[in-house]
C-alpha positions in Angstrom: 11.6 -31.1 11.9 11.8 -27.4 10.6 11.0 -26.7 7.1 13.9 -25.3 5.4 13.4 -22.3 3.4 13.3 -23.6 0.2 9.9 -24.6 1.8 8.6 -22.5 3.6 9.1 -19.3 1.1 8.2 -18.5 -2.4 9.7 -15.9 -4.4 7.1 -15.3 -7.5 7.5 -13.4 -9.9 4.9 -12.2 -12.4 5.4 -11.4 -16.1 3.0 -9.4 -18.6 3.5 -9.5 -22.1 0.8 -6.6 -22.3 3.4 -3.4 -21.8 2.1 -0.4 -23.7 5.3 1.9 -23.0 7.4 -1.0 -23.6 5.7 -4.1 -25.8 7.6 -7.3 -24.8 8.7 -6.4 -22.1 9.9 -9.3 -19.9 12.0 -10.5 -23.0 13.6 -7.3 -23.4 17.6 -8.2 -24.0 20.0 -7.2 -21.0 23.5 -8.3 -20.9 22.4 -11.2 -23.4 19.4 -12.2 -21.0 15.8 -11.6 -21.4 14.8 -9.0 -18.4 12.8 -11.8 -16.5 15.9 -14.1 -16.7 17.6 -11.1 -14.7 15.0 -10.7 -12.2 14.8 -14.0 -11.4 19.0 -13.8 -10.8 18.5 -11.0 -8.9 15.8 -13.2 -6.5 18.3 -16.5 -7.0 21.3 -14.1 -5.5 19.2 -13.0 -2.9 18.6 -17.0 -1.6 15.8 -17.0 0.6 13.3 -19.8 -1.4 12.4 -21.6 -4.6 11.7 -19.4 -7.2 8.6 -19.4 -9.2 8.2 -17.1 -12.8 4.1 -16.2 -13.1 3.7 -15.9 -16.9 0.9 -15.1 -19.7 2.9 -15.7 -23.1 4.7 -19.3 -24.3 7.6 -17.0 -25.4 8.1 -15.8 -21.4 7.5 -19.6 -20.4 10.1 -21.1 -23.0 12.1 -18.4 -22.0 12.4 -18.5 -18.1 12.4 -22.4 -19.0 15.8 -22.4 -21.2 17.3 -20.6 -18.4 17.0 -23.0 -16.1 14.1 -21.5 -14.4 10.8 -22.8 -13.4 7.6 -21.4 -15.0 4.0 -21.8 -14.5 1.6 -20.4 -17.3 -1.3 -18.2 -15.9 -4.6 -16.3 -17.1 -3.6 -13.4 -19.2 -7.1 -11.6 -17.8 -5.3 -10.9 -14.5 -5.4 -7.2 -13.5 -2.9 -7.2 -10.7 0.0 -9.2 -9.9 -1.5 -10.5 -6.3 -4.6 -12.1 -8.9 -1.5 -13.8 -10.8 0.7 -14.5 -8.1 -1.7 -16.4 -6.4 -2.7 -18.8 -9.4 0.8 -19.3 -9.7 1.1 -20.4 -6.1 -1.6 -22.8 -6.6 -0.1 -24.4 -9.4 3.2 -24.3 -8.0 2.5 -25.3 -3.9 -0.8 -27.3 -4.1 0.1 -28.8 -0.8 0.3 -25.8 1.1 3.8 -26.1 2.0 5.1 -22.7 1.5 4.0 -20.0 4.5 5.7 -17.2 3.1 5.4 -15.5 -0.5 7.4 -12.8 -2.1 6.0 -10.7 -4.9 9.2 -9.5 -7.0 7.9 -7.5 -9.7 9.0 -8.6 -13.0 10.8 -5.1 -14.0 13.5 -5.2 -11.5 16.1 -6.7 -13.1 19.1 -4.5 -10.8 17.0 -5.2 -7.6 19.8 -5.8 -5.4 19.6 -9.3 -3.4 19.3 -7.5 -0.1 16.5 -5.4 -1.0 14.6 -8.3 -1.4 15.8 -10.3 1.9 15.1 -7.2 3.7 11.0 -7.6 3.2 11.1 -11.1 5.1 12.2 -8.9 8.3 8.8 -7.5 9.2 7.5 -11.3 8.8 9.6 -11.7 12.6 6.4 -10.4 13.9 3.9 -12.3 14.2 1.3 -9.9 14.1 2.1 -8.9 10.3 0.3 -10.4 8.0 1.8 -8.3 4.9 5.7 -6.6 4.3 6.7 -4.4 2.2 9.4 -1.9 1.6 9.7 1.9 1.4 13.0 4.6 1.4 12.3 8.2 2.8 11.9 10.9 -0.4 15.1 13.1 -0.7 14.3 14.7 -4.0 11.5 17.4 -3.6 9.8 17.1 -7.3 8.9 13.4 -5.3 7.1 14.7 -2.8 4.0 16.3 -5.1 4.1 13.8 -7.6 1.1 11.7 -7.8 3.4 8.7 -9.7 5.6 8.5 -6.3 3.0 6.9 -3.4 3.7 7.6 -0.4 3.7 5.5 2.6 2.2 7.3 5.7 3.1 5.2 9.0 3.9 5.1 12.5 7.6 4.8 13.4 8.4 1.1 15.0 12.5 1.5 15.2 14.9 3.4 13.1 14.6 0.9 9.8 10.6 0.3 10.4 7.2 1.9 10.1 3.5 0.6 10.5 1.5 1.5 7.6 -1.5 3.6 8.3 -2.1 4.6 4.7 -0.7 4.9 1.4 -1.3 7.8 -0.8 -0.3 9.6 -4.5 -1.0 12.7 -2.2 2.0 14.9 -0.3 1.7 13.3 3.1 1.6 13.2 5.8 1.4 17.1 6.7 4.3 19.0 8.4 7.9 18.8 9.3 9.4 15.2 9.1 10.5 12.8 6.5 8.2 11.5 3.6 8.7 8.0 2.5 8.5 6.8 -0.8 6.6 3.1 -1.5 8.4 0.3 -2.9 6.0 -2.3 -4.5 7.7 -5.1 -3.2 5.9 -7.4 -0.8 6.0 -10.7 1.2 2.6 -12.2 2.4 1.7 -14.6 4.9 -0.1 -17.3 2.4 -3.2 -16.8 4.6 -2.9 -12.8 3.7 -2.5 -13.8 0.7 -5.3 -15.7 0.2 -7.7 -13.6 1.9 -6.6 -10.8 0.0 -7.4 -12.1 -3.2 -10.9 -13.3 -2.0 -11.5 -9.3 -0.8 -13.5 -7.0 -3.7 -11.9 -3.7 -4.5 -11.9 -1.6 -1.6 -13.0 2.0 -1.9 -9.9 3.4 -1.0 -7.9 1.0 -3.6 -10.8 2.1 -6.5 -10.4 6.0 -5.2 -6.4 5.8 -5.4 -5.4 3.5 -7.5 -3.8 1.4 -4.8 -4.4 -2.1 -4.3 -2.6 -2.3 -1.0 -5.2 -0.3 0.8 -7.7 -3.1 0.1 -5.8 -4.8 2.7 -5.7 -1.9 5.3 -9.6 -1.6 5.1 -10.3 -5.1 5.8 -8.0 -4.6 8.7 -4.6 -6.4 7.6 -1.4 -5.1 9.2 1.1 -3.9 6.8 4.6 -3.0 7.9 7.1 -1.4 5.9 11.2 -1.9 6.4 12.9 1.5 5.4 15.7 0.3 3.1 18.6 2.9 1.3 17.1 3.3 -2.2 14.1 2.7 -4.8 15.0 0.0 -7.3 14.8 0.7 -10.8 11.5 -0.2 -12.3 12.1 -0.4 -16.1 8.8 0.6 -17.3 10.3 2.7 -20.7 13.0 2.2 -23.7 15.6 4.8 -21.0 14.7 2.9 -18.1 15.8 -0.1 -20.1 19.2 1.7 -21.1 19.6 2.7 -17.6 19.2 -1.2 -16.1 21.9 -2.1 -19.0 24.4 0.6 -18.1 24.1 -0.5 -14.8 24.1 -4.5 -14.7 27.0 -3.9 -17.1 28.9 -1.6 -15.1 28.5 -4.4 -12.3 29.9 -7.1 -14.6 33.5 -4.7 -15.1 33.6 -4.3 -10.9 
């Protein structure tokens, strides 16, 4: 018998407390929800597994709790969200049921449902250990600034690439479109798990860019083109922004 999704995928998503543009963050109010409440709607809408909150604060756990959400409480010493995600899978799928895991960052909160289904489609091939998301770059002040990373890969279809490298620099060189990274992934569990167990690479210490750690050691990476880069609500506008715009969807 198959394993149904519930599963065979994860969606986790990890919370920090520690925001120093935005203290408190994941509790921030939207539409009368703390912002990780939304997120994990946004993953609920997109239905593709059970969903898991990674947190680091009793306040986030209670929380994600009252809402009807399941929580699991994790080191708050974790310098990336793979580190967290991955005690949280422990914790959450001891067994070793679940093949698949999605990293929804916890600062999406108007991630659209597809966006997130659409970074299980790379997963189809077997030879990908690790999917992820990217859009190509249509403003220009994008394509030089070091905040926007830039996937550089080789073309698989019209809606797919094959990440050679990712990069704060303007690349690659020369006509053709630039794409813009979307820290969104869905690992293999074995990926995952060997990723973790990896030290910093020297490419992820020299760019600041944890998902090269996994290119060095030799990891595929593929990367479905999707139509636009959610907003990540890292500041007190991009928190105005995501509640003009989850209520402008409530009015539709």
């Amino acid at each position: 018998m198959s394993k149904s999704a519930s599963d065979r995928i994860l969606v986790l998503i990890p919370a920090r407390m520690a925001s120093t543009r935005l203290p408190g963050k994941p509790l921030a109010d939207i539409e009368g929800l703390p912002m990780i409440v939304q997120v994990a709607k946004r993953a609920e809408e997109a239905q593709v597994g059970r969903i898991i909150v990674a947190v680091d604060d009793s306040r986030v756990f209670d929380a994600v709790s009252a809402a009807g959400f399941t929580a699991v409480m994790t080191s708050a010493a974790h310098q990336s969200g793979s580190d967290r995600i991955h005690e949280a899978l422990a914790a959450a799928d001891p067994d070793g049921r679940a093949e698949i895991v999605i990293n929804v960052q916890g600062d999406l909160p108007t991630i659209e449902p597809e966006t997130i289904r659409a970074a299980l489609r790379p997963l189809e091939d077997p030879a990908v250990d690790i999917a992820t998301l990217t859009t190509a770059i249509t403003e220009e002040s994008e394509k030089t600034n070091p905040n926007v990373v830039k996937v550089v890969g080789s073309p698989l279809s019209g809606t797919r690439l094959k990440a050679l490298y990712f990069t704060r620099a303007t690349a690659p060189y020369g006509d053709g479109p630039l794409y813009h990274h979307i820290g969104l992934y869905a690992y293999r569990r074995a990926a995952l798990e060997r990723f973790v167990s990896l030290g910093p690479s020297t490419l992820e210490l020299r760019e600041k860019l944890e998902q090269l750690r996994a290119l060095e050691a030799g990891m595929r990476i593929d990367a479905e083109i999707v139509a636009a880069v959610p907003l990540g609500v890292d500041t007190p506008e991009d928190l105005e922004k995501a509640r003009i715009l989850l209520s402008s969807r409530k009015t539709v």
